[in-house]
C-alpha positions, 0 to 999 in steps of 0.5 A: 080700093077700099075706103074706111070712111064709106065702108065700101069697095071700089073696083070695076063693074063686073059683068054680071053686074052690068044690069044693076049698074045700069038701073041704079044709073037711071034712077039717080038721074030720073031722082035728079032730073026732071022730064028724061025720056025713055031713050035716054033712060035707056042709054044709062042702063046701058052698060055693055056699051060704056065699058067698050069706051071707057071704064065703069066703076062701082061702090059696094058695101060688104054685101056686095049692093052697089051704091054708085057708080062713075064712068071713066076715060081710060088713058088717051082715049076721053069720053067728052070732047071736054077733056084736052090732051093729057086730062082725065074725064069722067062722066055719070057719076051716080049714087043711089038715092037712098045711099045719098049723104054716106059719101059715095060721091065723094069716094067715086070722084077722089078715085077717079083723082087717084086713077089721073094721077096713077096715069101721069094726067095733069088735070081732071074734067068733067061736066055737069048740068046746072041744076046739079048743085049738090053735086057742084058743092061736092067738086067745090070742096074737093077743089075743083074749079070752073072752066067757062071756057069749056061751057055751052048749051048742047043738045043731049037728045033730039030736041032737048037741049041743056047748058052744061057747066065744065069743072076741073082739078089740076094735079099738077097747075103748071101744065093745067095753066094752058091747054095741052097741045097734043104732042108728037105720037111716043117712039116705042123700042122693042126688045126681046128678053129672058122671061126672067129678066127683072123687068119683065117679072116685075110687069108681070107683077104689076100685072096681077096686082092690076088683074088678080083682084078682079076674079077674086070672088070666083075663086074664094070658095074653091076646094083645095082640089079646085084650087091646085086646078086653077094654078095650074091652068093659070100658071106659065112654065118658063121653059114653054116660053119661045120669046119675052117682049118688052116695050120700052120708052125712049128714056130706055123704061120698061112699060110693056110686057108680052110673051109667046107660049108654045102651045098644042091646041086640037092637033095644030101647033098654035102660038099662044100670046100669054102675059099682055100688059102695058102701065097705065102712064103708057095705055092709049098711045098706040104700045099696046098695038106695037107689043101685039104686032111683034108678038104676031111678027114672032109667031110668023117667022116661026111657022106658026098658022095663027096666034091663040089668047085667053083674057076674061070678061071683067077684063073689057078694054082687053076685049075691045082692044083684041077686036079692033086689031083683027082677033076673032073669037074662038071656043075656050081651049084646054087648059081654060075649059073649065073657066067659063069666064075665059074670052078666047081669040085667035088672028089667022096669018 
């Protein structure tokens, strides 16, 4: 996302970024707050772990100097224990002190706005300590409201304890009137389709809207040779194509999407999951887990010894999700090598 008012980009940290994110992190804290150890310094210039929960954003100018950043729950999964079900949270938000007063606050919390009401979330949360009062000026005048109920002394590290305040913006006040219940998990139906079923291309469309813009950068300088390489290497032909998964929800709507290529890997015949994506209003209910096990279900019945993936290292809830469900890492295989930013794995049957 690109906002005319502050003139910066925001989009999610990159890996290579980690380490300045994280220092930019600390040091708005450390110009905000009084007395914090090294300890929890260090916890805020860790970014490596903040992305394995929730997803780290950042502002950049034109130049590509980070301005802020903010640290978000991804769907279902909340980062506090201050978000209830169906709410979005958002912790750390940070600006660089010498980019204060330009709007970047503002920016990164009317993102974090849009990204809960993308997912379908009725409210977003979060907390803030007392002394943050230009901050709570900010949430007041984008409408937020406190939550008393929601607030109390916590102790941060040991021996250091801080009362913190509960904010929240509601997207939609009829269901934020109350607390939500969590309800039953979803039903997910699964069916299997042509890789040209409409449905399926238009996830797959989603899909690059998502992720494409993500490695722009790596491949803007490419020479034409370079570039006729790379779609290629990316490209899928249908007709390697052995099965087309779709996730549907009980109204009968397509919210996932997964495919099963047939693909010659060092002499073995190997089954590569290919085009894994699901819509955020279905992230963190468990559609990810049923698409992945008929995928590996289908490469079973079919002989196969073991399933093969490529994703890549901006892609950091794929990653995580991958090594949760038994997925090892593997070198990068053919026609990846040359993408040195490509994560490979592989689940043995």
């Amino acid at each position: 996302m690109t906002t005319t008012a502050t003139a910066v980009t925001i989009r999610l940290v990159r890996t290579e970024e980690f380490e300045r994110a994280g220092d930019l992190t600390a040091r708005a804290y450390e110009h905000s707050y009084a007395g914090l150890s090294d300890g929890y310094l260090s916890s805020l210039r860790d970014v490596a772990t903040r992305v394995r929960q929730g997803d780290v954003w950042v502002a950049v100018d034109g130049g590509g100097e980070i301005l802020g950043t903010v640290w978000v729950s991804r769907p279902h999964r909340p980062l506090a224990a201050v978000a209830l079900s169906g709410e979005t949270d958002f912790r750390q938000l940070a600006v660089a002190p010498e980019a204060r007063g330009r709007g970047i606050g503002e920016a990164l919390t009317r993102h974090v706005i849009d990204l809960a009401r993308e997912r379908g979330s009725h409210r977003v949360v979060m907390n803030s300590g007392p002394e943050m009062t230009a901050a709570h000026a900010l949430y007041a005048k984008l409408g937020f409201q406190r939550l008393h109920d929601r607030e109390g002394t916590i102790e941060v590290e040991p021996g250091r304890f801080i009362e913190l305040l509960s904010f929240g913006y509601d997207l939609d006040p009829a269901q934020s009137a109350e607390p939500a219940a969590a309800g039953p998990a979803p039903t997910w139906l699964l069916e299997e389709v042509d890789y040209d079923d409409p449905r399926a291309g238009a996830l797959r469309a989603e899909m690059d809207r998502e992720v494409g813009p993500r490695y722009a950068d790596r491949f803007e300088d490419a020479d034409p040779e370079a570039a006729a390489r790379s779609a290629r290497a990316f490209a899928v032909d249908p007709s390697t194509i052995v099965a087309t998964v779709l996730v549907t929800d009980a109204a009968g709507t397509a919210v996932g999407h997964g495919a099963l290529r047939d693909l010659a890997h060092d002499g073995t015949r190997d089954l590569e999951i290919k085009r894994v994506f699901v819509h955020p209003r279905a992230r963190g209910l468990g559609a990810s887990r049923v698409l992945l096990a008929e995928l590996e279900r289908i490469a079973r019945d079919r002989g196969a010894a073991r399933v093969i993936l490529q994703t890549g290292d901006r892609q950091h809830d794929a990653v995580v999700l991958y090594e949760r469900l038994g997925y090892t890492p593997i070198p990068i295989y053919a026609p990846y090598t040359e993408y040195a930013f490509s994560r490979c794995f592989a689940k043995s049957f």
